[in-house]
VOZA-238718 format. One record per residue (C-alpha): residue number from 1; chain; y, x, z. Coordinates in nm, 4 decimals. Example, Ala and Ser with C-alpha at 12.3 -4.5 7.8 and 13.67 -1.06 7.14 Angstrom:
BEGIN
SITE  num  cadena        c2        c1        c3
SITE    1       A   -0.4500    1.2300    0.7800
SITE    2       A   -0.1060    1.3670    0.7140
This chain:
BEGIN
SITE  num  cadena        c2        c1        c3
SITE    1       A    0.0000    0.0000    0.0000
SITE    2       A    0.3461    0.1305   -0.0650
SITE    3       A    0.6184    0.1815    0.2363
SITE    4       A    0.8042   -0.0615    0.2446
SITE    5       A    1.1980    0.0181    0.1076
SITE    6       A    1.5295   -0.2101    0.1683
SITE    7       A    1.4660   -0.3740   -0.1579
SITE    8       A    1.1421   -0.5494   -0.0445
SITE    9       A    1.1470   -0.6108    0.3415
SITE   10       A    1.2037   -0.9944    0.3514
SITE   11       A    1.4616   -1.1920    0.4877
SITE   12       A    1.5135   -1.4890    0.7299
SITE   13       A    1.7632   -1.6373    0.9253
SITE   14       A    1.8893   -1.6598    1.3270
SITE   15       A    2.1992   -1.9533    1.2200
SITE   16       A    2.4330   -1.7756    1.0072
SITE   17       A    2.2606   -1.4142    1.0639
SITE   18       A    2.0336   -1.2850    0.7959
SITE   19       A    1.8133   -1.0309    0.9215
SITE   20       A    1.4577   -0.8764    0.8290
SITE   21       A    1.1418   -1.0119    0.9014
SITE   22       A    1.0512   -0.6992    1.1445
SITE   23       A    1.3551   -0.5650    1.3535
SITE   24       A    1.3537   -0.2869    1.5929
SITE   25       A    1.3211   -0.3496    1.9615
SITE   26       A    1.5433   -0.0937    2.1504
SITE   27       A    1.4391   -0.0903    2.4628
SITE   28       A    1.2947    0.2442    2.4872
SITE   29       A    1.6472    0.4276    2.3959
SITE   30       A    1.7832    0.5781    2.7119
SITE   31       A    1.4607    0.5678    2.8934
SITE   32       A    1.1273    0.6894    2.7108
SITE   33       A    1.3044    0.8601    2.4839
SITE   34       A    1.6375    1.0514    2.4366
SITE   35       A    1.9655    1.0276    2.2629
SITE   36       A    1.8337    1.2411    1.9543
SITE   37       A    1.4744    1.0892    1.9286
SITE   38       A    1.6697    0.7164    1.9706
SITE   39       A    1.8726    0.8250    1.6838
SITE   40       A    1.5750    0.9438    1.4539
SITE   41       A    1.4363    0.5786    1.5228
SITE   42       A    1.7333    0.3985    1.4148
SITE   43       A    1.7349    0.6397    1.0972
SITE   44       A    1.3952    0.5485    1.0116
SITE   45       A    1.4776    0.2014    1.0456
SITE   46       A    1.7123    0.1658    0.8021
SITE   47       A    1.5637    0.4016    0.5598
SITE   48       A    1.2200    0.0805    0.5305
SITE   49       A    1.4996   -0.2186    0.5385
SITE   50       A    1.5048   -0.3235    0.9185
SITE   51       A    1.8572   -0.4583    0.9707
SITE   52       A    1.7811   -0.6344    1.3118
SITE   53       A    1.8359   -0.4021    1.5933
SITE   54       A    1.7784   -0.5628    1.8897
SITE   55       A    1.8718   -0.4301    2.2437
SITE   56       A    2.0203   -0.5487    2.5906
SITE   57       A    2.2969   -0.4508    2.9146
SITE   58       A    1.9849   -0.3118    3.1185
SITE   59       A    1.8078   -0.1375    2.8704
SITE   60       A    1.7737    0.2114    2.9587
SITE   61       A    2.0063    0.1479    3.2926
SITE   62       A    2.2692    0.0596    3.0236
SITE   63       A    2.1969    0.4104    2.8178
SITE   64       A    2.0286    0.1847    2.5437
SITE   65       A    2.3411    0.0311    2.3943
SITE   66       A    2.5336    0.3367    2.3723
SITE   67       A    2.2727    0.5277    2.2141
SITE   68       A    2.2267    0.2673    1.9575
SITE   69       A    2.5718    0.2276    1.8590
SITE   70       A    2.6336    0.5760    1.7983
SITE   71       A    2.2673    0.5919    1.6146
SITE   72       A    2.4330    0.2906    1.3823
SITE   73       A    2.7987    0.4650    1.3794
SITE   74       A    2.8998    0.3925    1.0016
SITE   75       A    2.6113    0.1518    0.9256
SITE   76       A    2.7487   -0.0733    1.1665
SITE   77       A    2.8767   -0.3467    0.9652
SITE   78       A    2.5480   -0.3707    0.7154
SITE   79       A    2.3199   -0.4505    1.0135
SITE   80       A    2.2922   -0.7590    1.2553
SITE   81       A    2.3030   -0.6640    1.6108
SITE   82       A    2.1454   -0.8576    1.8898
SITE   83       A    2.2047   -0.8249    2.3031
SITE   84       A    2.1537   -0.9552    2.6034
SITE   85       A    2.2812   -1.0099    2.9412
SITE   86       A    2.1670   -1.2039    3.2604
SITE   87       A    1.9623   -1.0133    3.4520
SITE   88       A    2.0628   -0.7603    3.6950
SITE   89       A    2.2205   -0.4805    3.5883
SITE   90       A    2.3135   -0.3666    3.9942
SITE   91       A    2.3851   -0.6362    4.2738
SITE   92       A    2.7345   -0.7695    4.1286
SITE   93       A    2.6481   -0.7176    3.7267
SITE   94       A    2.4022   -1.0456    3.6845
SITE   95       A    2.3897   -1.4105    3.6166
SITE   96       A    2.5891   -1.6399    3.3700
SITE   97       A    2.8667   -1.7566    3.5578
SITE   98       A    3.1638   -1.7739    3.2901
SITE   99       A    3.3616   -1.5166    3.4322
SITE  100       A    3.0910   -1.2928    3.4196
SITE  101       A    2.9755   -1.3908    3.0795
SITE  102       A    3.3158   -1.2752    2.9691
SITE  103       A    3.2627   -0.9481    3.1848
SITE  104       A    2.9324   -0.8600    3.0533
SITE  105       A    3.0220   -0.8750    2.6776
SITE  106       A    3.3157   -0.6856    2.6818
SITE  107       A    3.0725   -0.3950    2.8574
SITE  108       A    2.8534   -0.4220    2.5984
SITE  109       A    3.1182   -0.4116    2.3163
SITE  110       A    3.2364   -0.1094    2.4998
SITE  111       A    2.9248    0.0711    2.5408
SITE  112       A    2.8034   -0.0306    2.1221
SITE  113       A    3.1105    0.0783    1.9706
SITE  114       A    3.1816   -0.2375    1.8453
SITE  115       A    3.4380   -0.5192    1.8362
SITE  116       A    3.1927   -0.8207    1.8340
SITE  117       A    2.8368   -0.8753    1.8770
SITE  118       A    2.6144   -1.0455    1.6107
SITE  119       A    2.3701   -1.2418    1.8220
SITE  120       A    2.4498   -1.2446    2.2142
SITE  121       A    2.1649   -1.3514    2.4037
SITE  122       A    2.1178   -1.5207    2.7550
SITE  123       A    1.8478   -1.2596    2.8793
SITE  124       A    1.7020   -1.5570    3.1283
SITE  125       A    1.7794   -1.8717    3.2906
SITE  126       A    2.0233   -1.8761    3.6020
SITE  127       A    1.9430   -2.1252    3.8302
SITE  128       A    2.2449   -2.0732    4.0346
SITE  129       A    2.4843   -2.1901    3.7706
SITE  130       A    2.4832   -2.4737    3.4975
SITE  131       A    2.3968   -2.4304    3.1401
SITE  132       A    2.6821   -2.6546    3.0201
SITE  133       A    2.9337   -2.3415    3.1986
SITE  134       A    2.7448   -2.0833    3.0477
SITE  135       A    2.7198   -2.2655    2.6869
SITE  136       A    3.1109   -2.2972    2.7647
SITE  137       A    3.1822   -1.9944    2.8360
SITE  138       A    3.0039   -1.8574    2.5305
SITE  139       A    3.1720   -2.0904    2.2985
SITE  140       A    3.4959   -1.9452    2.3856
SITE  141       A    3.3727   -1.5989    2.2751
SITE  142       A    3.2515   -1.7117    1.9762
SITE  143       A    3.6101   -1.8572    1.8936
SITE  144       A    3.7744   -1.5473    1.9819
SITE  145       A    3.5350   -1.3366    1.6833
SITE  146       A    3.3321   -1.1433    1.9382
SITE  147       A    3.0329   -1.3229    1.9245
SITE  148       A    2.9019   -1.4886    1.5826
SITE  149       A    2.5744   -1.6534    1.6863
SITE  150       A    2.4333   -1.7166    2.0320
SITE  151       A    2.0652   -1.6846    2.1652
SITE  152       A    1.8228   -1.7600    2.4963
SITE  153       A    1.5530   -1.5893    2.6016
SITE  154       A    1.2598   -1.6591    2.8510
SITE  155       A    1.3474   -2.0125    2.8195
SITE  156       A    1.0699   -2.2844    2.8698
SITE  157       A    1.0741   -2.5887    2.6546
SITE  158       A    1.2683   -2.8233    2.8939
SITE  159       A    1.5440   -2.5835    2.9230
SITE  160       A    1.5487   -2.5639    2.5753
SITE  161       A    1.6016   -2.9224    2.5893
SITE  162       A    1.8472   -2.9113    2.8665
SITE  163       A    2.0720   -2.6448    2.6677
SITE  164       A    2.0674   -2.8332    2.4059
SITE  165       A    2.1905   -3.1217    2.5403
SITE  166       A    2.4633   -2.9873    2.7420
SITE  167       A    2.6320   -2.8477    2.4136
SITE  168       A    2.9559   -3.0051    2.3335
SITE  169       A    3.0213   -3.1785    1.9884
SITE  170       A    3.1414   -2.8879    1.7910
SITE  171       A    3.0814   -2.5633    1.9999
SITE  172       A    2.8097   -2.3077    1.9804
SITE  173       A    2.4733   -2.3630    2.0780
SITE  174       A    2.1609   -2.1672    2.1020
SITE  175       A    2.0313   -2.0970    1.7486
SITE  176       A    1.7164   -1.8986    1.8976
SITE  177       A    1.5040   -1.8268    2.1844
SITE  178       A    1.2955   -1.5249    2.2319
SITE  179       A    1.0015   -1.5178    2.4375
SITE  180       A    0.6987   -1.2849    2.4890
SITE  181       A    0.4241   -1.4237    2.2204
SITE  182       A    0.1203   -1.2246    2.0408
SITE  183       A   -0.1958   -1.2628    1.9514
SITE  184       A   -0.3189   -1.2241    2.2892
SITE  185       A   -0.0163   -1.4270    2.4396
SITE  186       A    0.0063   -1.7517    2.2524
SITE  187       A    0.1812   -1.9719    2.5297
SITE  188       A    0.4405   -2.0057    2.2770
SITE  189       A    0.2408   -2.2920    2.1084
SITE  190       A    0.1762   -2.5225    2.3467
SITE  191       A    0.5525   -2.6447    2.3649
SITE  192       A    0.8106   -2.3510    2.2766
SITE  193       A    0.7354   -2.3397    1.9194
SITE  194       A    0.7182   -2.7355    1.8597
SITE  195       A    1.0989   -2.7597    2.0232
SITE  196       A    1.2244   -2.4813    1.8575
SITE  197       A    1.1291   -2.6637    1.5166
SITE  198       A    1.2615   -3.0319    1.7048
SITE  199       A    1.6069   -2.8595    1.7883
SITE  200       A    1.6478   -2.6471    1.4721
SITE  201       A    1.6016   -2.2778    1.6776
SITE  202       A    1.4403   -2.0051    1.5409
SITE  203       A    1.1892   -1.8143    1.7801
SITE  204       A    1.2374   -1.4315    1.8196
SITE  205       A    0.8942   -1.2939    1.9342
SITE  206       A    0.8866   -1.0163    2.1683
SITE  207       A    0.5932   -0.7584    2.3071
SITE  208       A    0.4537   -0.8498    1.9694
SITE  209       A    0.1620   -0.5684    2.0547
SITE  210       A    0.1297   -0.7129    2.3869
SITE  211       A    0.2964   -0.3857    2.5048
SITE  212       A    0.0732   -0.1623    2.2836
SITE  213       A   -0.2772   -0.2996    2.3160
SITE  214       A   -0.2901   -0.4503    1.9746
SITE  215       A   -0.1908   -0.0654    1.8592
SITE  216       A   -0.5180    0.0317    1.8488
SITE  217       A   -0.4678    0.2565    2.0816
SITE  218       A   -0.6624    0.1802    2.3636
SITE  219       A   -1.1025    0.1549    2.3730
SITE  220       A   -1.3186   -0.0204    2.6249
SITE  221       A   -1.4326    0.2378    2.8931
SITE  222       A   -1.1985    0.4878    2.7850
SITE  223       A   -0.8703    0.5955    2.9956
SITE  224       A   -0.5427    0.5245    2.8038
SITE  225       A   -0.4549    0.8145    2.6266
SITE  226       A   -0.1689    1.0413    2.7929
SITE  227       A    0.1638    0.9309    2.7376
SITE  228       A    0.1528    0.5679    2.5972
SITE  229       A    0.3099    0.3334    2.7502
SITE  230       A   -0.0380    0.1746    2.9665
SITE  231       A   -0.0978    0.5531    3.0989
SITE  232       A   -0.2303    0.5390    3.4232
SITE  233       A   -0.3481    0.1675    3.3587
SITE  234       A   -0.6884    0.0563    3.5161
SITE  235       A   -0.9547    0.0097    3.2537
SITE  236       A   -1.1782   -0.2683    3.2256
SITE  237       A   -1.0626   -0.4560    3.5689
SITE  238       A   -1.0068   -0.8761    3.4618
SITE  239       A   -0.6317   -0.8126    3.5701
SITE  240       A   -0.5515   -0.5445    3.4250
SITE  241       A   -0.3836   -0.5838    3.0637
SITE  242       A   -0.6645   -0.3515    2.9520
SITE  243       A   -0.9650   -0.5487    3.0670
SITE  244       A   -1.2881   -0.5592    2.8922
SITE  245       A   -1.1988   -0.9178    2.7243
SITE  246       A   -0.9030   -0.8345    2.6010
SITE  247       A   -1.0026   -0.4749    2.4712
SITE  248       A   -1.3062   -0.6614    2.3043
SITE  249       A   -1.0512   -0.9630    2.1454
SITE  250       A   -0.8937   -0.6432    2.0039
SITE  251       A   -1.2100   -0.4572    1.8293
SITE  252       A   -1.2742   -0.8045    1.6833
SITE  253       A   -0.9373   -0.8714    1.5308
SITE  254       A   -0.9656   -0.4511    1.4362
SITE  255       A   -1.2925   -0.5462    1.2522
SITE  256       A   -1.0925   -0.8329    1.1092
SITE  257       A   -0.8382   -0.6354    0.9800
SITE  258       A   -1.0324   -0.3809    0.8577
SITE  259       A   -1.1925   -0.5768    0.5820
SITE  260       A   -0.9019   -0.6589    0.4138
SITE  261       A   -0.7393   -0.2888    0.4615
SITE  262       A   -0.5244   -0.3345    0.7137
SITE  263       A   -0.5286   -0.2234    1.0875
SITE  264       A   -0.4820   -0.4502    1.3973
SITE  265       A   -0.0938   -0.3359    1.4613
SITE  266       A   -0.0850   -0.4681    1.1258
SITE  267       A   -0.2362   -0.8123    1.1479
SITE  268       A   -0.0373   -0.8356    1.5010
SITE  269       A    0.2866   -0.8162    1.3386
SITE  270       A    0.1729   -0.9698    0.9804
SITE  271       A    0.0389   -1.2670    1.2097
SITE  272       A    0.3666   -1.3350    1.4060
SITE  273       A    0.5559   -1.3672    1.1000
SITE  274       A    0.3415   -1.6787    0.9522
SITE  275       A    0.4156   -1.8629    1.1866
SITE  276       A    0.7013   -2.1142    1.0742
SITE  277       A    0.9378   -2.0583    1.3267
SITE  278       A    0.9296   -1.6912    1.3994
SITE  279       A    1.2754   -1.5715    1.1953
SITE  280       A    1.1937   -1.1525    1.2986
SITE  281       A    0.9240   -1.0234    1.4919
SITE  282       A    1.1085   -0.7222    1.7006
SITE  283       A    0.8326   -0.4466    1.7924
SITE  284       A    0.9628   -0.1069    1.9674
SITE  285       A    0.9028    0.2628    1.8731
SITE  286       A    0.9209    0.5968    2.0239
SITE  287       A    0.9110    0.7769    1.6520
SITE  288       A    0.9962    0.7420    1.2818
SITE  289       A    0.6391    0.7090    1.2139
SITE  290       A    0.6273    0.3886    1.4075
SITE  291       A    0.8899    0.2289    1.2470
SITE  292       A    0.7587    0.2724    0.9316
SITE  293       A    0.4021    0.1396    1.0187
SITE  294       A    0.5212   -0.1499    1.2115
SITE  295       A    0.7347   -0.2649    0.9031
SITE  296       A    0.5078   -0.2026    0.6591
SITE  297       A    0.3031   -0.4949    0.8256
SITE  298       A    0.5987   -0.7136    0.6776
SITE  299       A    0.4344   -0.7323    0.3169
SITE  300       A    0.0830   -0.8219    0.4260
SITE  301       A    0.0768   -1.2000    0.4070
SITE  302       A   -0.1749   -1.4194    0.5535
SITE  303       A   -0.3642   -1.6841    0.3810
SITE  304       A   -0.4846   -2.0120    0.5703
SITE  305       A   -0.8533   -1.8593    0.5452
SITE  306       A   -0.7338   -1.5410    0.7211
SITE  307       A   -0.5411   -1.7258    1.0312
SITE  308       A   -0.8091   -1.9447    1.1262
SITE  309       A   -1.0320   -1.6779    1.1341
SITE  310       A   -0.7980   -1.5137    1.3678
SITE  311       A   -0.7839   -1.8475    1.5463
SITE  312       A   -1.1797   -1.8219    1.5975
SITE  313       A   -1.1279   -1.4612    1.7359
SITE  314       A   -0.8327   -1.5702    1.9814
SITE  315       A   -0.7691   -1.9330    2.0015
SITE  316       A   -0.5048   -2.0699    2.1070
């Protein structure tokens, strides 16, 4: 198969936001790896057609924005930029009161390099204060330019619903939520999905590997090889994310893959992206190499024979 280039990564949409069908999850910058090897990644990325970079405020203790908007520097403007904020990023930084809504985005503009941010995403639910003041106070940024499109993440179906109907007639509302969901995490479907199409979202998958076990990494009985990301990981225990179902789940979809050419990192990311709803399926990297294997998954596409034989190997 040949890499995949700019010209032939596919397209979809988050509202008004067209981005490609794999982006990059940034979440390693400023933590597993450095300024230089975060820069190398973004590189690689836009040399295979990724123009979805998605990151968040407590990312690399904040690190991760920075290094990714110096990584984009002049490519800024050609790529879609996604971010979150919410969760703690110290005792005062957290939440989505307005006035810290306001707060947290103009850190993040700060720390990207950037005068607005393409997709601005609520990183989880606040409990403490009301959607409809949140949804508020995020409507006024996207007024004032420095927000274009707004997002939710780790939202359950109801708050979906309750979002939703908070929004006023005319102001911004949640145009996608993004939730863990993989092949061996498929809670999406049994409401998250069905709103999303109900309310018109998109759904932005994330741990699409299921944080590296559909890699192909990782063997029944064996210990996780040094330096990946389940290092240290029990093996084989039922609660650990490398137990013996799991790992076996894996060698079946591997065998799966297999026949038709393609490995299981492949299939993981080739599956996400049939699904109707799924706009870009965001899977991290640590190297070049991995960028350009996870988005050459993006011109494998499934057939209806091929996903319910996946559905036979993992249901839902």
């Amino acid at each position: 198969m040949s890499e995949t280039t700019s010209e032939t990564m596919p397209r979809r949409r988050i509202g008004s936001l067209e981005v490609s069908v794999v982006g990059l999850g940034c979440n390693n910058f400023g933590g597993r790896i450095d300024e230089n090897a975060s820069a190398q990644v973004v590189s690689a990325a836009l040399d295979v057609g990724i123009n979805f970079f998605d990151t968040a405020d407590i990312y690399g203790g904040t690190l991760s924005e920075e290094l990714l908007g110096r990584a984009l520097g002049r490519h800024r403007d050609e790529v879609v930029v996604a971010t979150k904020f919410g969760m703690a990023v110290d005792s005062e930084r957290k939440g989505a009161k307005p006035d810290y809504v306001r707060r947290a985005l103009e850190d993040s503009l700060r720390r990207l390099g950037t005068d607005h941010v393409d997709l601005y995403q609520l990183h989880q639910p606040d409990a403490e204060t009301p959607i409809a003041d949140t949804l508020g106070a995020l409507d006024e940024l996207v007024r004032a330019g420095k927000v274009r499109e707004i997002g939710c993440s780790n939202f359950s179906a109801e708050q979906l619903r309750e979002a939703h109907a908070a929004v006023g007639e005319g102001a911004a509302r949640f145009v996608s939520v993004q939730n863990e969901y993989s092949l061996l995490k498929r809670e999406p479907e049994r409401e998250v999905l069905a709103e999303c199409e109900r309310l018109a979202m998109v759904f932005i998958p994330y741990f699409p590997l299921a944080s590296g076990v559909l890699s192909g990494k990782y063997r029944r009985g064996q210990a996780p090889p040094a330096g990946t990301r389940l290092a240290g990981a029990s093996v084989g225990r039922a609660d650990s994310p490398l137990s013996d179902e799991r790992l076996s789940a894996v060698e079946a979809l591997e065998a799966f893959a297999a026949k038709t050419g393609h490995s299981v990192l492949e299939l993981a990311i080739a599956w996400l992206a049939a699904r109707p709803s799924v706009a870009s399926v965001i899977a991290g990297a640590t190297a070049p190499a991995q960028v350009r294997t996870n988005a050459k998954a993006s011109s494998w596409v499934l057939t209806d024979e091929q996903l319910a034989e996946v559905d036979v190997i993992v249901p839902a």
